[in-house]
C-alpha positions in Angstrom: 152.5 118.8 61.7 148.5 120.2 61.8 148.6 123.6 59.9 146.4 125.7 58.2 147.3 128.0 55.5 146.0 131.7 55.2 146.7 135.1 54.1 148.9 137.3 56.1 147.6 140.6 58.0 149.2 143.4 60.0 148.7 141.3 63.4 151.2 138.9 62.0 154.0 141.5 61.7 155.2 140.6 65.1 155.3 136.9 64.5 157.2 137.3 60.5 160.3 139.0 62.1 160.1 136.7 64.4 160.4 134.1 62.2 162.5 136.6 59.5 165.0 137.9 62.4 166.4 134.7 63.6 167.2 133.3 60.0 168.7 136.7 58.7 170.7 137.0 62.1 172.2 133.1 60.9 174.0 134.5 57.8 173.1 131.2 56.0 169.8 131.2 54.4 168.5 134.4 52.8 170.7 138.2 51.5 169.0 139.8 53.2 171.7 141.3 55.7 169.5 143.6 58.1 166.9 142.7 60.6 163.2 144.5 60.4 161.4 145.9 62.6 157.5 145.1 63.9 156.4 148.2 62.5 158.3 148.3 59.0 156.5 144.7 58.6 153.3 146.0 59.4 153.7 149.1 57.1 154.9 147.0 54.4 151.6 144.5 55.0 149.6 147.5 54.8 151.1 148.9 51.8 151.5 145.3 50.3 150.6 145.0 46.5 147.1 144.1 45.4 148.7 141.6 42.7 151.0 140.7 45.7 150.6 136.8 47.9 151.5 136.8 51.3 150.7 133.5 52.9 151.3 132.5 56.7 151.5 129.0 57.8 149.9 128.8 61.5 150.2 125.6 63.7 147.0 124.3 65.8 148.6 126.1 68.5 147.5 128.7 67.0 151.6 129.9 66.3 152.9 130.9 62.6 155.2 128.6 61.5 156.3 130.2 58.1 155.3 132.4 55.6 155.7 132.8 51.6 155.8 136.1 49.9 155.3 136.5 46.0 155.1 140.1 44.4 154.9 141.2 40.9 158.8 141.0 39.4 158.0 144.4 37.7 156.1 147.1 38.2 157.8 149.8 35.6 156.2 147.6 32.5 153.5 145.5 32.1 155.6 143.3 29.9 156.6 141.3 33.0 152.9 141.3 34.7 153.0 137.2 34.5 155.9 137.3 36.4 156.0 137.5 40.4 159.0 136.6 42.7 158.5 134.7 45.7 160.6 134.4 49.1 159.9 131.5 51.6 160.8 131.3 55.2 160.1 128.7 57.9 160.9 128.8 61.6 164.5 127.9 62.1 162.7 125.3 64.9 160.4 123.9 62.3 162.2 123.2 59.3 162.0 119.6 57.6 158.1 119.1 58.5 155.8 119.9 55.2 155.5 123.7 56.0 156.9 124.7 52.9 155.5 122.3 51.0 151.5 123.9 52.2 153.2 127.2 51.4 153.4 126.0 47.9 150.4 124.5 47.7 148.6 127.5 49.1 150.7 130.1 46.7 150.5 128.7 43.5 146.7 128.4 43.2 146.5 132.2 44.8 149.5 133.1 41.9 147.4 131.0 39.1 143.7 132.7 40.4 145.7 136.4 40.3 147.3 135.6 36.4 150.6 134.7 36.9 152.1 132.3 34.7 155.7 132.0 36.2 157.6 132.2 39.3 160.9 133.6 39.5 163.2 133.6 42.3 166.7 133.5 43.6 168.6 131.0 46.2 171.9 131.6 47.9 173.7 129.2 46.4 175.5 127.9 49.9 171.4 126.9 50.7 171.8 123.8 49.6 168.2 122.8 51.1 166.3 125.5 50.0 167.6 125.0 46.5 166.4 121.3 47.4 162.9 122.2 48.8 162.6 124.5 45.6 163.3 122.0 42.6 161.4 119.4 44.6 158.5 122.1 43.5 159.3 121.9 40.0 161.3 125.0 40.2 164.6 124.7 37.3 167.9 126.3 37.3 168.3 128.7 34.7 171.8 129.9 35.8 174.0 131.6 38.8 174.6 135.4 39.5 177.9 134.9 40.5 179.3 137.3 43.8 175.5 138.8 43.6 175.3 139.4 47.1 177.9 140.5 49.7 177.3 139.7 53.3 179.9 140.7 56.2 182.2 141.2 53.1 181.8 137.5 51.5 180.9 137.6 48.4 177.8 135.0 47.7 177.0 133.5 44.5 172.6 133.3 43.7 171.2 130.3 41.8 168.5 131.9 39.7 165.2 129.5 39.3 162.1 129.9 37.8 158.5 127.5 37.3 156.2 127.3 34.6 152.3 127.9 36.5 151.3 127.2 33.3 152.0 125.1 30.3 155.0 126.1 27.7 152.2 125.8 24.9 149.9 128.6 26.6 
């Protein structure tokens, strides 16, 4: 599939809950439990960290295809400022062709450029492909929240992961 990789901007809120709606509303791939609305998406855009990454993968039609999303982890210390989280989602429809992989791509050299020197993130431990898609990216397990999220009143265990942007010697 013909993408090209860029930073999100307000115009896109429409298109990320589009994308974002459909796989909350499946119950299988992300906690998050509540659908957004255009304009929260564009306020949060417009209020979006200046550490923060927010890449959009658009198709030659011109249509966004999936986005990733990495923030600082914390914001109360500084003693966490190499770390940043990151959430990827891909169009239900589009899933399995290299989107997530030019999300990567795209993310880590903008996480590297902006000083971060390790990704941390979560995976619902039933997402058996994201988990996939993630260690394919050199992503490790580090352990399992157990029951850390609860969704329609099932409890849902987290794999937590995390990757090295730099080397362990640095």
């Amino acid at each position: 599939m013909e993408l090209s990789i860029r930073d999100a901007v307000p115009s896109d809120a429409e298109a990320l809950v589009g994308i974002l709606n459909p796989i909350i509303a499946a119950r299988l791939y992300t906690a998050f439990d509540t659908p957004f609305s255009v304009e929260a998406e564009r306020d949060y855009l417009l209020n979006f960290p200046p550490r923060g990454i927010w890449k959009v993968a658009v198709s030659a039609a011109g249509t966004l295809a999936g986005f990733q999303v990495m923030e600082p982890f914390a914001t109360y210390t500084a003693a966490f400022d190499h770390v940043g989280t990151l959430g990827t989602y891909v169009d239900l429809a589009l899933r399995r062709h290299g989107i997530a992989t030019r999300l990567f791509e795209a993310t880590f050299a903008a996480a590297r450029e902006k000083g971060y020197e390790k990704i941390f993130t979560f995976v619902r431990a039933d997402n058996e492909a994201a988990l996939r898609t993630y260690l394919r990216q050199g992503f490790v397990v580090i352990g399992t929240a157990r029951k850390h999220a609860r969704i329609d009143g099932r409890y849902i265990d987290e794999i937590l992961i995390e990757k090295a942007l730099v080397s362990p010697d640095s």
